[in-house]
TORVEXGU-277113 format. One record per residue (C-alpha): residue number from 1; x, y, z. Coordinates in steps of 0.02 Angstrom, whole numbers, padded with zeros to 5 digits. Layout:
N
{resi->NUM; u->X; v->Y; w->Z}
...
END
This chain:
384
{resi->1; u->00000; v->00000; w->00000}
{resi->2; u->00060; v->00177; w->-00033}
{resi->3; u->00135; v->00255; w->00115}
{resi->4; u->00026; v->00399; w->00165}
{resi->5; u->00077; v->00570; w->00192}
{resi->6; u->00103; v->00609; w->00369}
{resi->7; u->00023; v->00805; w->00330}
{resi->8; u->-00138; v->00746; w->00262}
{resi->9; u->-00268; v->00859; w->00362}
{resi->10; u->-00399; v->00770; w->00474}
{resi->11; u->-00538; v->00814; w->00367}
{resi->12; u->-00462; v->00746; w->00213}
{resi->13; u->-00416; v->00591; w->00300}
{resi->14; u->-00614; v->00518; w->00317}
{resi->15; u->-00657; v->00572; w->00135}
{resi->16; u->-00690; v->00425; w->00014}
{resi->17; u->-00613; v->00433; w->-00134}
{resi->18; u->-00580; v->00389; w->-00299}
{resi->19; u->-00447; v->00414; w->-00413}
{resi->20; u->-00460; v->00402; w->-00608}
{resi->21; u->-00290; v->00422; w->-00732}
{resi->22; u->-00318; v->00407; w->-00926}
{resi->23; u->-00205; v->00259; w->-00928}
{resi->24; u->-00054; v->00177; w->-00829}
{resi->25; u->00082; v->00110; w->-00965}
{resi->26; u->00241; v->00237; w->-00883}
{resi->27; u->00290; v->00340; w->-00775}
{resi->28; u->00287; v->00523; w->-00841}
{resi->29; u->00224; v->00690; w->-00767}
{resi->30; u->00038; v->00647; w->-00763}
{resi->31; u->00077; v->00477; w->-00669}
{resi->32; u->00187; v->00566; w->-00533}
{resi->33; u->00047; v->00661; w->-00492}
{resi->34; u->-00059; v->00523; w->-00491}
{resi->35; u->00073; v->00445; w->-00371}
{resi->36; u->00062; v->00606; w->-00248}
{resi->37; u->-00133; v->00597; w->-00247}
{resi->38; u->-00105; v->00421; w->-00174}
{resi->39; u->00016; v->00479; w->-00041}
{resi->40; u->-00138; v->00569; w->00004}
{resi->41; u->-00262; v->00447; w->-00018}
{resi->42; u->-00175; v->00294; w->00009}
{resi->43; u->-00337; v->00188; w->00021}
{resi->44; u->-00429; v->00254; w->-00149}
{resi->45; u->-00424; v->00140; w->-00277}
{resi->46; u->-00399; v->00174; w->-00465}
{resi->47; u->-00490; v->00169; w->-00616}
{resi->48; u->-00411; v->00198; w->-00783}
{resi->49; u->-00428; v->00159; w->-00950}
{resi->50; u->-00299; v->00026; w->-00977}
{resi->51; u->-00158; v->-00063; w->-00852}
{resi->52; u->00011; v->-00107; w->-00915}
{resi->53; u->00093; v->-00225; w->-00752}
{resi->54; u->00253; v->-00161; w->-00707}
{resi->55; u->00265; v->00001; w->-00778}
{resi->56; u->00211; v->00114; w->-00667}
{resi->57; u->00275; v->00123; w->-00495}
{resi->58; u->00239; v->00015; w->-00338}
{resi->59; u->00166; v->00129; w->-00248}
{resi->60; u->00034; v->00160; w->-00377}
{resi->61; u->00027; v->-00003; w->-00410}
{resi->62; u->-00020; v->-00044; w->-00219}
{resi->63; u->-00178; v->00033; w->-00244}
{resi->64; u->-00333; v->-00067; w->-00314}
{resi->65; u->-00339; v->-00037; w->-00503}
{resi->66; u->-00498; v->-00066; w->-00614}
{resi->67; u->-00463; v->-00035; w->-00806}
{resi->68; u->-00607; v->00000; w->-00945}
{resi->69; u->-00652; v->-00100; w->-01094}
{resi->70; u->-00507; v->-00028; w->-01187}
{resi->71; u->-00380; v->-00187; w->-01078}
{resi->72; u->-00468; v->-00321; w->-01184}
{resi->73; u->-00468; v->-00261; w->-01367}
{resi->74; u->-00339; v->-00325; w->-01472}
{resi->75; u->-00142; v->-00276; w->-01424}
{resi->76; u->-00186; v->-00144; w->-01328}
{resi->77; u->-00054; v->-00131; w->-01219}
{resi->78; u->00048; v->-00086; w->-01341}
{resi->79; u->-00069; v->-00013; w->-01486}
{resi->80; u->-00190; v->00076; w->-01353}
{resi->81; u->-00170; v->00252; w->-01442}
{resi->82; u->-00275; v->00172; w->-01614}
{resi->83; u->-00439; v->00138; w->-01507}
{resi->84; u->-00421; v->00354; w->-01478}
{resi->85; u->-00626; v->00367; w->-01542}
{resi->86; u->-00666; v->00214; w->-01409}
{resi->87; u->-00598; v->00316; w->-01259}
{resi->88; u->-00748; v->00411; w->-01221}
{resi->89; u->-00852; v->00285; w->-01227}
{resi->90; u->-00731; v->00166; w->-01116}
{resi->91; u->-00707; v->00303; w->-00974}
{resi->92; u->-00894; v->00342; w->-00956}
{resi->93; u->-00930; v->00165; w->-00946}
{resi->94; u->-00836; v->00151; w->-00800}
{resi->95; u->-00935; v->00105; w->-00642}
{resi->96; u->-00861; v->00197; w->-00508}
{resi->97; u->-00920; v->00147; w->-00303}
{resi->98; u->-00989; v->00266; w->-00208}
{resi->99; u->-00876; v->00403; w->-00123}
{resi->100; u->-00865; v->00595; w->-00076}
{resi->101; u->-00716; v->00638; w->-00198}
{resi->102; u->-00668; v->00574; w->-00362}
{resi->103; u->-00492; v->00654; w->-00415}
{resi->104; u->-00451; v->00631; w->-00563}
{resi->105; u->-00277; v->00676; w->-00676}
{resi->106; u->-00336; v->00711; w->-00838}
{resi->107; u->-00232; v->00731; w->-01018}
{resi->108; u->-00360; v->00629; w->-01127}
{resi->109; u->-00543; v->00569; w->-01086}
{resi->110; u->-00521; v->00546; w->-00867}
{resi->111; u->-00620; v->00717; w->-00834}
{resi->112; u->-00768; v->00660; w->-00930}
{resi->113; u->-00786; v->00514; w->-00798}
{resi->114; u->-00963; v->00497; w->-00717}
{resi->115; u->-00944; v->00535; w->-00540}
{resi->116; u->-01060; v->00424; w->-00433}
{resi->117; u->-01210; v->00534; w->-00362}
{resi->118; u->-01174; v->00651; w->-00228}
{resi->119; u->-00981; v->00657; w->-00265}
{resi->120; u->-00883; v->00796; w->-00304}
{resi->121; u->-00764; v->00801; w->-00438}
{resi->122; u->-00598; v->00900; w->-00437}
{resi->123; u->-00524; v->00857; w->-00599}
{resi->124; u->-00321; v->00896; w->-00600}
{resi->125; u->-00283; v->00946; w->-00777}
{resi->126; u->-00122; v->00916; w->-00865}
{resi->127; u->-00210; v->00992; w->-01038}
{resi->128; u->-00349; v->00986; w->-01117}
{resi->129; u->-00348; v->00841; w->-01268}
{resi->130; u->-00198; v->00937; w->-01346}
{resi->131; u->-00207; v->00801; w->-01523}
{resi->132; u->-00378; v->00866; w->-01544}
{resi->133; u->-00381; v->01055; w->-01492}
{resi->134; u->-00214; v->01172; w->-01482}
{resi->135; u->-00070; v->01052; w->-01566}
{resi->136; u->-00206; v->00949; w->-01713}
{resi->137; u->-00069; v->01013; w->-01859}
{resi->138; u->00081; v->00943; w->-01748}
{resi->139; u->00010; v->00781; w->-01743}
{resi->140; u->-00069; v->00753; w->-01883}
{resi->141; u->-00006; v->00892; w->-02024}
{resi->142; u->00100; v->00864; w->-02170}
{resi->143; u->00214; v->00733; w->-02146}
{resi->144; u->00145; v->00688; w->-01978}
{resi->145; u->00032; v->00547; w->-01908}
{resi->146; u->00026; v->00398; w->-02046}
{resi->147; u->-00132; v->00308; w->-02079}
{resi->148; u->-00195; v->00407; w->-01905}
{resi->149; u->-00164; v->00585; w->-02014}
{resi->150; u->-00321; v->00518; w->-02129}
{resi->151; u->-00404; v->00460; w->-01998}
{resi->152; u->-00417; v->00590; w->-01867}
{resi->153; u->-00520; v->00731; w->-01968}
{resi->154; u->-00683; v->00595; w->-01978}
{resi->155; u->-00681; v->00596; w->-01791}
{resi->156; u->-00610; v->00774; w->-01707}
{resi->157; u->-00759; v->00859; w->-01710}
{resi->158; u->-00852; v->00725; w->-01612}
{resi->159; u->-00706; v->00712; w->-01479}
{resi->160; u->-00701; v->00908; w->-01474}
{resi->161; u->-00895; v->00896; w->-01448}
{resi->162; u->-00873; v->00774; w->-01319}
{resi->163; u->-00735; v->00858; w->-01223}
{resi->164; u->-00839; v->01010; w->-01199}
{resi->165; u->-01008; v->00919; w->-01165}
{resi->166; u->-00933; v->00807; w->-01020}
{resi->167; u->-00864; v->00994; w->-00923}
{resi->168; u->-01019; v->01002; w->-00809}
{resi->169; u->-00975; v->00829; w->-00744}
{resi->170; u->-00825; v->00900; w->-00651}
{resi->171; u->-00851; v->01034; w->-00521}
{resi->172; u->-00698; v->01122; w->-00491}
{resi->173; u->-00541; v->01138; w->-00597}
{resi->174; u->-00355; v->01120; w->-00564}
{resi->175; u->-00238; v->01167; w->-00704}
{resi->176; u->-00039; v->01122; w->-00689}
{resi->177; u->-00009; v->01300; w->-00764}
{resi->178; u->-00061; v->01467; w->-00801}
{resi->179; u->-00047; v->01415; w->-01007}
{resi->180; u->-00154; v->01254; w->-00950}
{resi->181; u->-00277; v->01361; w->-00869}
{resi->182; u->-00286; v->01497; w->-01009}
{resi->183; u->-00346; v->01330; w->-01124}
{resi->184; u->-00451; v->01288; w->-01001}
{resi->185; u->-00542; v->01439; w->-01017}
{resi->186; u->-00535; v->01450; w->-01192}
{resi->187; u->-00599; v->01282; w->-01241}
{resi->188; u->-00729; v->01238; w->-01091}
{resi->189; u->-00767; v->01448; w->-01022}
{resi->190; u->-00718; v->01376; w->-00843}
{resi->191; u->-00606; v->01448; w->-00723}
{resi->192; u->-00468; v->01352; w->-00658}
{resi->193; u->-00363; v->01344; w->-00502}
{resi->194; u->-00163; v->01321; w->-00533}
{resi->195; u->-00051; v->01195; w->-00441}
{resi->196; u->00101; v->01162; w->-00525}
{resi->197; u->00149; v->00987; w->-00511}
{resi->198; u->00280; v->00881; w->-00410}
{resi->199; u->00465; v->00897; w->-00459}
{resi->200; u->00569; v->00757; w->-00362}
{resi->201; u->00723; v->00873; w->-00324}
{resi->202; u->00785; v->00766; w->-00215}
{resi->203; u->00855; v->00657; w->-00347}
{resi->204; u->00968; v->00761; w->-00412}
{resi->205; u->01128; v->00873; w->-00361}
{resi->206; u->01249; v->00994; w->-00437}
{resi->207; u->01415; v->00932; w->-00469}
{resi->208; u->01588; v->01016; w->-00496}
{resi->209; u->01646; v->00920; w->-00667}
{resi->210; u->01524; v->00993; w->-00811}
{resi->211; u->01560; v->00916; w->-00966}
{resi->212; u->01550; v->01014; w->-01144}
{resi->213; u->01368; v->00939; w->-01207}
{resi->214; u->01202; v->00991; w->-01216}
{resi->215; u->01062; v->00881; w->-01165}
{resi->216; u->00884; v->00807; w->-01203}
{resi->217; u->00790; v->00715; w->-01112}
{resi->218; u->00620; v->00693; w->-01200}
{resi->219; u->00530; v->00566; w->-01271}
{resi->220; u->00539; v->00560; w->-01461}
{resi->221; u->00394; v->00618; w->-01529}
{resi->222; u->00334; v->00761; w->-01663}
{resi->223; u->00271; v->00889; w->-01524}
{resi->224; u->00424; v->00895; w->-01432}
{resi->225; u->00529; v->00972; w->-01568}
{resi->226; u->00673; v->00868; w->-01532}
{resi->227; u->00743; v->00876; w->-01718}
{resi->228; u->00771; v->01087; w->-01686}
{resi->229; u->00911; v->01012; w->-01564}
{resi->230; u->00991; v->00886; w->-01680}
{resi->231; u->00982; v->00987; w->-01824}
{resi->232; u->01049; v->01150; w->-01717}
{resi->233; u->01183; v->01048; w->-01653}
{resi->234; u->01244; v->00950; w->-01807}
{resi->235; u->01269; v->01113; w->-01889}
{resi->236; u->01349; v->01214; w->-01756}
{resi->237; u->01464; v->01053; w->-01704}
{resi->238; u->01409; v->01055; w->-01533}
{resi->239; u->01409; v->00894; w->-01432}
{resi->240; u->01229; v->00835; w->-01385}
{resi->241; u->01175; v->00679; w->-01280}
{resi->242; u->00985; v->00621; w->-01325}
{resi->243; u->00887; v->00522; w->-01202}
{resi->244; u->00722; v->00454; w->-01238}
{resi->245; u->00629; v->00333; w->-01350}
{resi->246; u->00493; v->00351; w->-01468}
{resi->247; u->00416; v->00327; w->-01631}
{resi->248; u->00568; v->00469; w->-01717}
{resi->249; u->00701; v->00379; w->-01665}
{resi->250; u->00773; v->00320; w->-01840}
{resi->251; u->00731; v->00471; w->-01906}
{resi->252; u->00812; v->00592; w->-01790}
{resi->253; u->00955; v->00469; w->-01811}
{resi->254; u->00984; v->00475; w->-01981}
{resi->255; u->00976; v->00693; w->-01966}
{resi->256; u->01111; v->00684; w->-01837}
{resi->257; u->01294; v->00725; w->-01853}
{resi->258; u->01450; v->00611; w->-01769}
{resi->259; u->01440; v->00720; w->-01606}
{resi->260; u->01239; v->00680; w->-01564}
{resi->261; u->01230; v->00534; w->-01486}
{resi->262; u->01068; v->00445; w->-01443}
{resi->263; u->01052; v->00346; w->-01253}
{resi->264; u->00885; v->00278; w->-01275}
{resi->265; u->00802; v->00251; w->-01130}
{resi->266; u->00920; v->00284; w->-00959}
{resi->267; u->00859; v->00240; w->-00769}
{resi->268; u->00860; v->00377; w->-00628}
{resi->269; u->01014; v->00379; w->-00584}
{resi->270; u->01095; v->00384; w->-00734}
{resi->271; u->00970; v->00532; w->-00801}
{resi->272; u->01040; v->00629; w->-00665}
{resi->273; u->01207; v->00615; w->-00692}
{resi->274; u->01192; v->00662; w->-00878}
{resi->275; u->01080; v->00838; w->-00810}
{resi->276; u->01248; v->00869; w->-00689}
{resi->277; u->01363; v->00869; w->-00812}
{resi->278; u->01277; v->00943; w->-00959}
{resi->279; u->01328; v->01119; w->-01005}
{resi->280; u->01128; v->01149; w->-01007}
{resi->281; u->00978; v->01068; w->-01059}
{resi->282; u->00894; v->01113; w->-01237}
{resi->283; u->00683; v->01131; w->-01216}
{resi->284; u->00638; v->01152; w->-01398}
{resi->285; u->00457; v->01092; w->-01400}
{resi->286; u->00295; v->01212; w->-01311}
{resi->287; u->00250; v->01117; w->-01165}
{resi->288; u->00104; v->01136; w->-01057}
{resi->289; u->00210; v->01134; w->-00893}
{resi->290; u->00369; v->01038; w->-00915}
{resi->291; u->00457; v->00935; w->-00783}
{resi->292; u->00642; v->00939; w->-00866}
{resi->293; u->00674; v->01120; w->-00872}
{resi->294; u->00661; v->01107; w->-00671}
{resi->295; u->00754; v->00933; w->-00644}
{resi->296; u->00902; v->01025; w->-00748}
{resi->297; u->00878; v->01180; w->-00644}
{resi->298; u->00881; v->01038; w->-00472}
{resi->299; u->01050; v->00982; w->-00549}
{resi->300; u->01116; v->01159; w->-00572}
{resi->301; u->01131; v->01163; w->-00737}
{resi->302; u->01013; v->01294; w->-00856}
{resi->303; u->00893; v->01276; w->-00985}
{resi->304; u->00866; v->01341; w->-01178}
{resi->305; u->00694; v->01345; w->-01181}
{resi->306; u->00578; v->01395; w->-01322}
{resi->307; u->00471; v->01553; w->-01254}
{resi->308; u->00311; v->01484; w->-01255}
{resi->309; u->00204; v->01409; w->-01137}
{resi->310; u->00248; v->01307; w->-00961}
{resi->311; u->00420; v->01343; w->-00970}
{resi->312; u->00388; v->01535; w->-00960}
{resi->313; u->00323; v->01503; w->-00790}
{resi->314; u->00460; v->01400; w->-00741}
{resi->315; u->00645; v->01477; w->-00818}
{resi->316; u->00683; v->01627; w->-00775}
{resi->317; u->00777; v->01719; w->-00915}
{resi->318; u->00916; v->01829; w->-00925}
{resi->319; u->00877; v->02023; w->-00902}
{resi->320; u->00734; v->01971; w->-00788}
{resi->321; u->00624; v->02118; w->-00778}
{resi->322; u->00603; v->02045; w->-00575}
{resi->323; u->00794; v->02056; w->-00548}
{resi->324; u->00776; v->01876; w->-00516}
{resi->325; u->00941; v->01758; w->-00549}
{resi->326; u->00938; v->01686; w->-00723}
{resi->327; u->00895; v->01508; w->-00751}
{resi->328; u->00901; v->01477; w->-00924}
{resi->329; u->00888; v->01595; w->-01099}
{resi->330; u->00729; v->01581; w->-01225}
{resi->331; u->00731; v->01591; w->-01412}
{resi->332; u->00569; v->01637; w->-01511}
{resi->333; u->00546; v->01526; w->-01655}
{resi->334; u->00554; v->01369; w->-01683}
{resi->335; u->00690; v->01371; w->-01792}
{resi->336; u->00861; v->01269; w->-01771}
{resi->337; u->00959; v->01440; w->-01803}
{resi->338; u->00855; v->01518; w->-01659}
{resi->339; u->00916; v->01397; w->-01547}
{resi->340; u->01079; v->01388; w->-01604}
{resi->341; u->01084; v->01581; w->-01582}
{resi->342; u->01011; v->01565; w->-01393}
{resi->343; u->01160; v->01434; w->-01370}
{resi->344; u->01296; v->01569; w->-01424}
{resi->345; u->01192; v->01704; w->-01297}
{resi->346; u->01184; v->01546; w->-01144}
{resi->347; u->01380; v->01520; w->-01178}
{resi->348; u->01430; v->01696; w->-01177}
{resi->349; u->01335; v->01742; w->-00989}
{resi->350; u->01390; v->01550; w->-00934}
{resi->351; u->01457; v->01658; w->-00795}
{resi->352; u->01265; v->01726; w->-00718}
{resi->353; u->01186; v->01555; w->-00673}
{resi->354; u->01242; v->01527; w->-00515}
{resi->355; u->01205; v->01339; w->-00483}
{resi->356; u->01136; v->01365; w->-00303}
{resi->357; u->01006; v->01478; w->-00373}
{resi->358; u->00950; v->01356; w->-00501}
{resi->359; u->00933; v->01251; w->-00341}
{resi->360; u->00833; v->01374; w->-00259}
{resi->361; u->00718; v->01398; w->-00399}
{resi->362; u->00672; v->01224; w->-00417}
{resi->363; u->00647; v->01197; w->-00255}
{resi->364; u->00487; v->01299; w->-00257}
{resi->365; u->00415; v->01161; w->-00373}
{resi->366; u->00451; v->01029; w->-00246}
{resi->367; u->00343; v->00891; w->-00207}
{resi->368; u->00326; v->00943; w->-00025}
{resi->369; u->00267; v->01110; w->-00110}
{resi->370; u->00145; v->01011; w->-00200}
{resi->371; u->00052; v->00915; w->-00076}
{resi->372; u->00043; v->01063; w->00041}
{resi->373; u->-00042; v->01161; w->-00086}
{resi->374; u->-00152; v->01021; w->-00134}
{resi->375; u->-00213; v->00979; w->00024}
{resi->376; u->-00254; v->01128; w->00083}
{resi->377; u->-00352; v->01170; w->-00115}
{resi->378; u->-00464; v->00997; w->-00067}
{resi->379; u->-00486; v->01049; w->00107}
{resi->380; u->-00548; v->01211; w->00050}
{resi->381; u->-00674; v->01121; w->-00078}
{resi->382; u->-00717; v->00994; w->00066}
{resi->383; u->-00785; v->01124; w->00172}
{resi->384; u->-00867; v->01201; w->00047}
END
């Protein structure tokens, strides 16, 4: 069983709850809050969409788990993205038990769950469908998408529909960032409260012998811009490291020049390590929060981060009209000579980030910062 939080206030404590996640095949972002919500509520149980054993961790694994129609159709553990038009369906078909609270953490279909009677729903919200609403073109425009590219105009509409029907079923709102929140408003006309989500600092430390590379860590796919860094790199000469999998993987190797090298996937530990050492960490892709900018910050190092979206909330630039210390610099376009440019401007002020205040700025994104602030949002909504 998860191990609960020892701050979990008294009137939290007695609520029954439910949790509901799109779908458990990794541990990314979404699932580490999902993880924190059980540190909260260690006794809820689960219900998702689909269930791949073993890859999530064991503390969310501890919890009872009850999966949708979506776990018997035809390979989808590892195909579960196809049966996209089936998800609304799946999640609404759910049969959840009776309780005071269902929580859900919502990137996909999970907020359009149908909340027993008499329970409130507080639906934490990583981003609205982002494949059907804001980023459509960069996952299925020219040259994007495959067979899914033809496939996906016969049924946006009705997801869109859907998506906006299914906002009364959840009562109050958490975004995991201002941008989030701004979509929020744009696509459903609901207010939303922002909680940034959990960064696990404590993994991570700054160390004296920083190597001449950039880094990704990312996994490979089209939204994430992760060819701007190859291609910036191979023409500049600069040294990159690439960690992640994903669907571009043979083609972001065949772009590459001698001094990018791909890792694949790397464990904890080793992630770390490479964040330590790294000159800085290249964010090329608009991301509605973004947990790397802020692990690289943990490890001391900073960030070239495109200027749009989470990362604006998170990397603080140089000339910061706050005075604040810089954490990172931020190019405009995403173009590979942008970011090559921002490169030149990080290497020429290497001297203002100080790595203890890259330290001190992620710390504010802690996950001790998170549950606080979460427990006190759902003991505000539990007392009405």
């Amino acid at each position: 069983m998860t191990r609960a939080w020892p701050g979990v206030p008294a009137d939290l404590a007695g609520l029954r709850v439910v949790l509901v996640h799109d779908w458990l095949t990794g541990m990314r972002g979404g699932e580490k809050v999902l993880e924190a919500f059980g540190r909260i509520f260690p006794q809820a149980p689960i219900y998702t969409l689909l269930h791949r054993p073993g890859m999530v961790s064991p503390a969310i694994e501890s919890h009872p788990i009850h999966t949708s129609m979506i776990q018997k159709l035809p390979r989808a553990a590892d195909y579960y993205r196809y049966y996209l038009p089936l998800f609304p369906r799946a999640m609404e078909r759910l049969e959840l038990p009776a309780c005071d609270l269902v929580l859900s953490s919502s990137h996909c279909v999970a907020k359009g769950v149908r909340p027993p009677q008499g329970a409130r729903h507080v639906s934490y919200l990583h981003t609205p469908m982002r494949y059907i609403w804001d980023m459509y073109h960069e996952y299925f425009g020219p040259g994007r998408g495959g067979l899914a590219r033809w496939a996906m105009p016969l049924v946006r509409g009705r997801l869109q529909r859907w998506d906006v029907a299914t906002c009364h079923r959840v009562d109050h709102f958490v975004a995991n960032s201002a941008h989030v929140a701004e979509r929020i408003a744009r696509h459903y006309q609901r207010t939303a409260t922002v909680i940034h989500p959990p960064v696990d600092i404590g993994r991570f430390a700054p160390s004296d012998q920083v190597e001449d590379y950039y880094l990704v860590v990312s996994a490979l796919v089209p939204y994430k811009r992760v060819e701007l860094a190859v291609q910036a790199c191979t023409a500049t000469g600069r040294r990159l490291k690439v960690v992640g999998v994903g669907p571009l993987y043979d083609q972001l190797k065949a772009m590459a020049g001698d001094r990018v090298e791909f890792l694949g996937w790397q464990d904890d530990q080793a992630v770390a390590e490479l964040y330590s050492r790294a000159r800085a960490l290249l964010f090329p892709g608009e991301e509605d929060f973004g947990i790397t900018p802020l692990e690289s910050m943990a490890a001391g190092r900073p960030v070239v981060a495109l200027g749009r979206g989470g990362a604006l909330e998170t990397v603080v630039g140089l000339d910061d009209p706050a005075g604040r210390p810089p954490t990172g610099v931020f190019f405009e376009r995403q173009e590979a000579e942008d970011l090559a440019a921002a490169m030149d401007r990080l290497e020429a002020a290497a001297d203002a980030f100080e790595p203890a205040a890259l330290v001190r700025r992620a710390a504010r994104f802690s996950g001790q910062v998170f549950l606080d602030r979460v427990c006190k949002y759902l003991s505000e909504v539990a007392n009405g």
